[in-house]
N, CA, C and O of each residue as an XYZ file, in Angstrom:
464
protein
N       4.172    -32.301    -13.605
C       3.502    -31.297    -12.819
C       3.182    -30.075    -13.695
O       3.987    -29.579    -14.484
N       1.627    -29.532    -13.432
C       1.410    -28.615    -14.433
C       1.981    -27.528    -14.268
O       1.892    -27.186    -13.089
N       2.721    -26.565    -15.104
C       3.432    -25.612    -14.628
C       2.726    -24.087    -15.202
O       3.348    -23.053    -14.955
N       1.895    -24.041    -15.686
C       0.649    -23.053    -16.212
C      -0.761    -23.398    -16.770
O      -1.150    -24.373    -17.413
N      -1.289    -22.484    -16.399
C      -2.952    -22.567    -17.003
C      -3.137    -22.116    -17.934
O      -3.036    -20.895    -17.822
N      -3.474    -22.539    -19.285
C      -4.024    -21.263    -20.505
C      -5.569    -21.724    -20.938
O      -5.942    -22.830    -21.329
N      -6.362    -20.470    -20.729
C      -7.267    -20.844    -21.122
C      -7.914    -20.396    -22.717
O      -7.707    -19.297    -23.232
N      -8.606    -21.336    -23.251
C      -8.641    -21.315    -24.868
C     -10.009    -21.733    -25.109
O     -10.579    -22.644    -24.509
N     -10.611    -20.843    -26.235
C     -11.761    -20.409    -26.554
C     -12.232    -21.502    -27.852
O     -11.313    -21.652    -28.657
N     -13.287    -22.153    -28.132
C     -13.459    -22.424    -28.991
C     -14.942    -21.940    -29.692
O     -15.958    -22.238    -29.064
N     -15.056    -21.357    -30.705
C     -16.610    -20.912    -31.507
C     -16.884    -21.235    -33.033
O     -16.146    -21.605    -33.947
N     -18.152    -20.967    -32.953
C     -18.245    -21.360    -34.566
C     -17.940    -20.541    -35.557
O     -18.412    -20.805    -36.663
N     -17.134    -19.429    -35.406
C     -16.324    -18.361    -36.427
C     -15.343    -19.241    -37.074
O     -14.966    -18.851    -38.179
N     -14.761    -20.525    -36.562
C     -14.401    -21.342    -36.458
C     -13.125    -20.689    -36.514
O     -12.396    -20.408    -37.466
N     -13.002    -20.478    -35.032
C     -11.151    -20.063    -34.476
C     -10.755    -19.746    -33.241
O     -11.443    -18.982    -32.565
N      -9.870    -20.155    -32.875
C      -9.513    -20.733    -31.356
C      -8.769    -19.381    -30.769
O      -7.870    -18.853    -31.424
N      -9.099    -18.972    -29.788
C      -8.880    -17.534    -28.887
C      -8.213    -18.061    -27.372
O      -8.846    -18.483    -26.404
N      -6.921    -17.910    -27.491
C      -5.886    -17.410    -28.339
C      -5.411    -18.434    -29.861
O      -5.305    -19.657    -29.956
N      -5.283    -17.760    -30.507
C      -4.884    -18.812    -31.775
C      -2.896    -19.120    -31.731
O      -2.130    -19.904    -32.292
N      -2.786    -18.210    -30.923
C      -1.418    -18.188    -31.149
C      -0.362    -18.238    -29.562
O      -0.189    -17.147    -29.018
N       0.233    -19.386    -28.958
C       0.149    -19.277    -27.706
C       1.570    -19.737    -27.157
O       1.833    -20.940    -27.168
N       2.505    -18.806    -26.671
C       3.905    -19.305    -26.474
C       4.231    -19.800    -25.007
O       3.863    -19.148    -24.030
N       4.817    -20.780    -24.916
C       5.266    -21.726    -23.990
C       6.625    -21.649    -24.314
O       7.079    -21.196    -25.365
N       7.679    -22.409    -22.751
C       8.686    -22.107    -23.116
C       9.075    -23.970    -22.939
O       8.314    -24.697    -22.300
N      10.243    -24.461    -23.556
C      10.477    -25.969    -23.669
C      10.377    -26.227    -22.098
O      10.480    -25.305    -21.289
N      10.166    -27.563    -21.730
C      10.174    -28.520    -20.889
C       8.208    -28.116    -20.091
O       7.620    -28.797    -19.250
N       7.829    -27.142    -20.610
C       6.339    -26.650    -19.818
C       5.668    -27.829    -19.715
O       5.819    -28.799    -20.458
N       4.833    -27.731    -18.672
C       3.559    -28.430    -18.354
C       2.384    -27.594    -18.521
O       2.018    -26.668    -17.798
N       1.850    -28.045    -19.564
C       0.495    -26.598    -20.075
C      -1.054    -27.483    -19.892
O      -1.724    -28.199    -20.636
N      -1.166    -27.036    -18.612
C      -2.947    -27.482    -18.486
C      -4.271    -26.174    -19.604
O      -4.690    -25.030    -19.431
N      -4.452    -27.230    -20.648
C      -5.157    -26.061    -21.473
C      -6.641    -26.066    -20.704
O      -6.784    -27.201    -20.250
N      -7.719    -25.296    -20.403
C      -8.662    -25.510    -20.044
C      -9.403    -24.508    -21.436
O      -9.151    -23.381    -21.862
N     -10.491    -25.666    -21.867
C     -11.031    -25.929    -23.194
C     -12.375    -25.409    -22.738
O     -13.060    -25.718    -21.763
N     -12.603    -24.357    -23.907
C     -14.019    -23.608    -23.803
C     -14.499    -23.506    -24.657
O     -13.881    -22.856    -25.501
N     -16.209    -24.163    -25.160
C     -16.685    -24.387    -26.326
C     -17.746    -23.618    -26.014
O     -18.715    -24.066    -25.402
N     -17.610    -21.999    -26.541
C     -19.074    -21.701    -26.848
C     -19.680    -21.382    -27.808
O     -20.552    -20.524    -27.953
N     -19.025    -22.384    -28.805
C     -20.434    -22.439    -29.604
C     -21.395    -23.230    -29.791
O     -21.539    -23.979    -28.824
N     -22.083    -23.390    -30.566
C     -23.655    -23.800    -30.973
C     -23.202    -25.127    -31.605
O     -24.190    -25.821    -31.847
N     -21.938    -25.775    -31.990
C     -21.462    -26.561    -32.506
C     -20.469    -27.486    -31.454
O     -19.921    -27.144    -30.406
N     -20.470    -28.715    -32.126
C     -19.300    -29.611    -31.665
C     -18.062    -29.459    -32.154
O     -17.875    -29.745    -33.337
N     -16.653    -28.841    -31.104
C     -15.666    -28.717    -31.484
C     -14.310    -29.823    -30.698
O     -14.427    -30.900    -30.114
N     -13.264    -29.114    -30.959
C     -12.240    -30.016    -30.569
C     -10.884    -29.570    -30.348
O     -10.689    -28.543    -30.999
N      -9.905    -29.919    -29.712
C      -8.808    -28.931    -29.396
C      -7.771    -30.580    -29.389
O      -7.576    -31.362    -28.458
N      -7.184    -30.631    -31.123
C      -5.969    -31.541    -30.720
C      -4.710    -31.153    -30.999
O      -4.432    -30.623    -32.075
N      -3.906    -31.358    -30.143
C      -2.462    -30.590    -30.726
C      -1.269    -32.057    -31.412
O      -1.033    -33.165    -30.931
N      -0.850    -31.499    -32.466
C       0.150    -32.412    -32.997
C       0.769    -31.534    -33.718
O       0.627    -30.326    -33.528
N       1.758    -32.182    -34.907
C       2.103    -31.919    -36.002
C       1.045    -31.271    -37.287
O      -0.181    -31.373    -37.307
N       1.730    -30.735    -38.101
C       0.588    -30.046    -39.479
C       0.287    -31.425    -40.009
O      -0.905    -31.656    -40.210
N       1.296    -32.539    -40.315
C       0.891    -33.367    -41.150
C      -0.022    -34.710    -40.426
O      -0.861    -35.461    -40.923
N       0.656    -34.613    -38.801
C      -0.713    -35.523    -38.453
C      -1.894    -35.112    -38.185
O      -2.866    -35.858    -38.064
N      -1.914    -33.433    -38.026
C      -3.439    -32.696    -38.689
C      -4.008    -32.745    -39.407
O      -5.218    -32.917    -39.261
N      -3.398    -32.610    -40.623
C      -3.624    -32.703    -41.703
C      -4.434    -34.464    -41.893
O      -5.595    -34.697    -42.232
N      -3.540    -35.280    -41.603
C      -3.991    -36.770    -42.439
C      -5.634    -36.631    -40.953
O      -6.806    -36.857    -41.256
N      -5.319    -36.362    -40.000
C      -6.260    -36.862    -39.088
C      -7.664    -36.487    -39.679
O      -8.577    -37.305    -39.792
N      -7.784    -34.564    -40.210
C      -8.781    -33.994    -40.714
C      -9.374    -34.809    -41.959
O     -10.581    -34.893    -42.182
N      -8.263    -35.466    -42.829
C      -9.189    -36.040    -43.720
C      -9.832    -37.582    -43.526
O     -10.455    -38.242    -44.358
N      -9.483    -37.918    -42.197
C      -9.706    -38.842    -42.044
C     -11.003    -38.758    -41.325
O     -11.843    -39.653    -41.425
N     -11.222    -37.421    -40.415
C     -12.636    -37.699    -40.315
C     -13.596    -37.173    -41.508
O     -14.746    -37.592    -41.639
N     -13.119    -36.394    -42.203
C     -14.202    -36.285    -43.282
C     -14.705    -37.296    -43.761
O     -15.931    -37.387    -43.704
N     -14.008    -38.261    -44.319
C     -14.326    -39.718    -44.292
C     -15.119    -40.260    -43.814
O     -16.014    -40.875    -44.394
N     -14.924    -40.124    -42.370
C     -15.590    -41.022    -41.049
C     -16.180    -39.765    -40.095
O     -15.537    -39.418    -39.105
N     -17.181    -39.245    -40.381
C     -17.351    -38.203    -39.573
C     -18.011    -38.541    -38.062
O     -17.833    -37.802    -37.094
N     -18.595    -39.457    -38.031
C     -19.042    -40.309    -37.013
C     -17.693    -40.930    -36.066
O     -17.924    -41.805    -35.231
N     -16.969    -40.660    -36.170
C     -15.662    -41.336    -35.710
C     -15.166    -41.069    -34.231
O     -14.147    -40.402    -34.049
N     -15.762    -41.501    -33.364
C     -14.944    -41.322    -31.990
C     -14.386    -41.773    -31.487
O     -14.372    -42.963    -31.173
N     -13.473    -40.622    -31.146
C     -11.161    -40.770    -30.832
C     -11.663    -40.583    -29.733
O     -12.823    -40.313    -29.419
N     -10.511    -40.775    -28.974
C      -9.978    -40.086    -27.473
C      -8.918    -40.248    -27.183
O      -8.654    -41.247    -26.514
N      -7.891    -39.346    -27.559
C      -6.822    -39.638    -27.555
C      -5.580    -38.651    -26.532
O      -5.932    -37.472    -26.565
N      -4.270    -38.839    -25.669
C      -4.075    -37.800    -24.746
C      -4.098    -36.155    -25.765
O      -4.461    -35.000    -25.542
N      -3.824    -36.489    -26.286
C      -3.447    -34.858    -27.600
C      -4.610    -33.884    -27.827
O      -4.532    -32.806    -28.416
N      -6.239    -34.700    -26.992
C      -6.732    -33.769    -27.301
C      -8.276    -33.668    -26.571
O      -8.705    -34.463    -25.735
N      -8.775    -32.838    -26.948
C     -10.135    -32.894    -25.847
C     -11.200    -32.265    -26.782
O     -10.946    -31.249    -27.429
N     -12.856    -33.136    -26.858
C     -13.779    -32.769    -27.882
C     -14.787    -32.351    -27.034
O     -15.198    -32.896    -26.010
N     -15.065    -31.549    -27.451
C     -16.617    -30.559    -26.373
C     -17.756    -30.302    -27.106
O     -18.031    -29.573    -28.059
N     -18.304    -31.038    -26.461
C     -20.120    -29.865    -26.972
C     -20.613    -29.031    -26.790
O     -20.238    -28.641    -25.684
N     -21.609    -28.114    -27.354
C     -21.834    -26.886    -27.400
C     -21.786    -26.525    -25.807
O     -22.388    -27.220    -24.988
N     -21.226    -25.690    -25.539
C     -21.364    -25.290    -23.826
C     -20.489    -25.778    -22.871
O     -20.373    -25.442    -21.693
N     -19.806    -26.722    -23.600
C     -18.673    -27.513    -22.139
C     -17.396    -26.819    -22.402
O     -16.948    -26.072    -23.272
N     -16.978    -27.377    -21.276
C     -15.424    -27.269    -21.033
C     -14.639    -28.505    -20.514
O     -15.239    -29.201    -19.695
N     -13.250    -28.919    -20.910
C     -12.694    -29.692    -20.708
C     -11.029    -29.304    -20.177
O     -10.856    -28.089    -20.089
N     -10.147    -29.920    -19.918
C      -8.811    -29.852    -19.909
C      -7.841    -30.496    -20.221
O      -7.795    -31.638    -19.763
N      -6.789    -30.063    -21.041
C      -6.183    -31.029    -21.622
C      -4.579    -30.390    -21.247
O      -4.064    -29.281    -21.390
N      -4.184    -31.491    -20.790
C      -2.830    -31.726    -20.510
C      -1.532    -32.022    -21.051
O      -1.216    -33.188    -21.288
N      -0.382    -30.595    -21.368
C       0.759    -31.321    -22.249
C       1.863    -30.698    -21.975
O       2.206    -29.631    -21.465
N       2.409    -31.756    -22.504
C       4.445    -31.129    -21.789
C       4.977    -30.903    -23.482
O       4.853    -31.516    -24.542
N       5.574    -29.748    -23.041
C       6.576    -29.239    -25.008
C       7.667    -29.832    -24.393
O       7.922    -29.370    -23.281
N       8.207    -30.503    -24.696
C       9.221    -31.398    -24.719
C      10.086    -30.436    -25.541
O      10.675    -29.619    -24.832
N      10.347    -30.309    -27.054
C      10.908    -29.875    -28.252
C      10.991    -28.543    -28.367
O       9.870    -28.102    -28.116
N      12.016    -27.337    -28.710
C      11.535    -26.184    -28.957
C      10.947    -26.325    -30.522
O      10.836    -27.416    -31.081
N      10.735    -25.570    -30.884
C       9.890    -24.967    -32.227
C       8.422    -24.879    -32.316
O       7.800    -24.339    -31.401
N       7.781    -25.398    -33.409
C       6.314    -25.072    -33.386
C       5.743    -26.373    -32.847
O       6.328    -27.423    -32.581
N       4.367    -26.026    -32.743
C       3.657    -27.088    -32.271
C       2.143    -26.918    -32.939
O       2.132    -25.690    -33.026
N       1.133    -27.255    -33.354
C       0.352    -27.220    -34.085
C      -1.570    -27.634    -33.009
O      -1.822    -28.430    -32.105
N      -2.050    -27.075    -33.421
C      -3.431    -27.279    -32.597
C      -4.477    -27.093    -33.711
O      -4.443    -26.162    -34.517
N      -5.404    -28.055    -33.684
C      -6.811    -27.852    -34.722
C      -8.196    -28.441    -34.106
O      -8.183    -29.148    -33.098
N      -9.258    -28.133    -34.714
C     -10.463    -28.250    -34.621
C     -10.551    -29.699    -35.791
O     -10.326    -29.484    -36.981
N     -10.894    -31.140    -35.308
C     -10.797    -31.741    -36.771
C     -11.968    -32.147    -37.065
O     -12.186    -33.158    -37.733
N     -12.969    -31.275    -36.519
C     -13.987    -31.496    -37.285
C     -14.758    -31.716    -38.051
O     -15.391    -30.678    -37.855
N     -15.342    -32.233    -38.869
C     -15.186    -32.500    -40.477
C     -15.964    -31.115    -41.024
O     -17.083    -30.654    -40.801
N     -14.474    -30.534    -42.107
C     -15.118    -28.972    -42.535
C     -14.058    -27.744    -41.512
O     -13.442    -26.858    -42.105
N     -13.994    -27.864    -40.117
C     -13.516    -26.925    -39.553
C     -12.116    -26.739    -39.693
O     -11.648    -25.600    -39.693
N     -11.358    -27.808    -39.819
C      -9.718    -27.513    -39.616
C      -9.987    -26.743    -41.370
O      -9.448    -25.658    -41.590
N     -10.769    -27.367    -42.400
C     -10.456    -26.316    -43.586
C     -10.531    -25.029    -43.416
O      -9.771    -24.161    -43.846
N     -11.642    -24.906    -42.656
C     -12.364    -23.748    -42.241
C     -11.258    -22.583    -41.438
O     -11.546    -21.457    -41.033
N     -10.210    -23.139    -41.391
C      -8.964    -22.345    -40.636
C      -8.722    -22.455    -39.043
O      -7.995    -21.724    -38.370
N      -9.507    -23.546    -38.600
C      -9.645    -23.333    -37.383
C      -8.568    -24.538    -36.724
O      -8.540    -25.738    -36.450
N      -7.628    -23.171    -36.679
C      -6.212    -24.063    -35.988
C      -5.265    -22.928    -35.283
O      -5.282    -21.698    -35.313
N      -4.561    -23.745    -34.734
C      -3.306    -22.243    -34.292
C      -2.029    -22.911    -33.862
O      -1.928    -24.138    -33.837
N      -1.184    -22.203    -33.568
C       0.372    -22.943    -33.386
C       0.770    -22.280    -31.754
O       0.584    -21.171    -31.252
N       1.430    -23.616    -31.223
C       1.660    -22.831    -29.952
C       3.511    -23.147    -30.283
O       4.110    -24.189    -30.548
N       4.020    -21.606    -30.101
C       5.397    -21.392    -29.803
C       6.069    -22.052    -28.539
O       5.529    -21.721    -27.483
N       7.406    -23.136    -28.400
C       7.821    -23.649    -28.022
C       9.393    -22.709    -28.210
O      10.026    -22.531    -29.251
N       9.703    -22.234    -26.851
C      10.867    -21.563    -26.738
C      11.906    -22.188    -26.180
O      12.025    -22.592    -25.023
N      12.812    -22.253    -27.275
C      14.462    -23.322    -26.319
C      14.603    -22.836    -25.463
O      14.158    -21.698    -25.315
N      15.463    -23.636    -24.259
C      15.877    -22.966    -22.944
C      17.268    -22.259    -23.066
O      18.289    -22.577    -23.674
N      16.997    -21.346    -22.390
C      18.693    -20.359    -22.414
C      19.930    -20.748    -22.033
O      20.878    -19.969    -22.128
C-alpha cells in the first residue's frame, strides 16, 4: 500500500527535481514522473553499480527497450508512476540511462531512514 506521493521532475539540464529525496525504511513511495523536456528521459532506481553497468549498456544498444518494475521511461511531455517499497535503510540510487545522460549527471539518491 502506497504510503506517499513524491513528485519528480525530469529536463534536459539533465537533472531530476528533487535530486535528493528521503524516505523512511519499510515506505511505499508512488513516484509520479514528469518529463518536461524536449527529450526522452527515464527514472530507474537501483544500485550505483547496476546503474552504472545498465548506462553502458545502453550506450551500446541505444535502441534498447526495457520495462522493468524499477523504473518508468517518458517522452517529451508525459508523465508516468512508478512504484517502490525501501525495504533496506541506507542509500538508494535513481538515474536517467539514457545514452549520454546518466554521464551527463543526471541521477540522485533517495535517503532510506532505519526505523527507531
Amino acid at each position: 500500500m502506497v504510503t506517499r506521493t513524491v513528485v519528480v521532475d525530469m529536463n534536459d539540464t539533465m537533472r531530476f527535481s528533487p535530486s535528493t529525496i528521503t524516505v523512511k525504511q519499510g515506505e511505499v513511495v508512488r513516484f509520479v514522473v514528469k518529463n518536461s523536456g524536449k527529450l526522452k528521459h527515464e527514472m530507474v532506481i537501483g544500485s550505483a553499480s547496476e546503474l552504472k553497468e545498465h548506462a553502458q549498456m545502453m550506450m551500446k544498444f541505444p535502441e534498447m527497450e526495457h520495462a522493468e518494475a524499477n523504473q518508468v521511461t517518458l517522452a517529451p511531455g508525459m508523465s508516468g508512476n512508478l512504484v517502490w517499497q525501501f525495504d533496506s535503510a541506507g542509500k538508494v540510487e535513481f538515474a536517467c540511462l539514457q545514452p549520454g545522460h546518466f554521464e551527463a549527471g543526471m541521477k540522485g539518491i533517495v535517503a532510506v531512514e532505519g526505523k527507531m
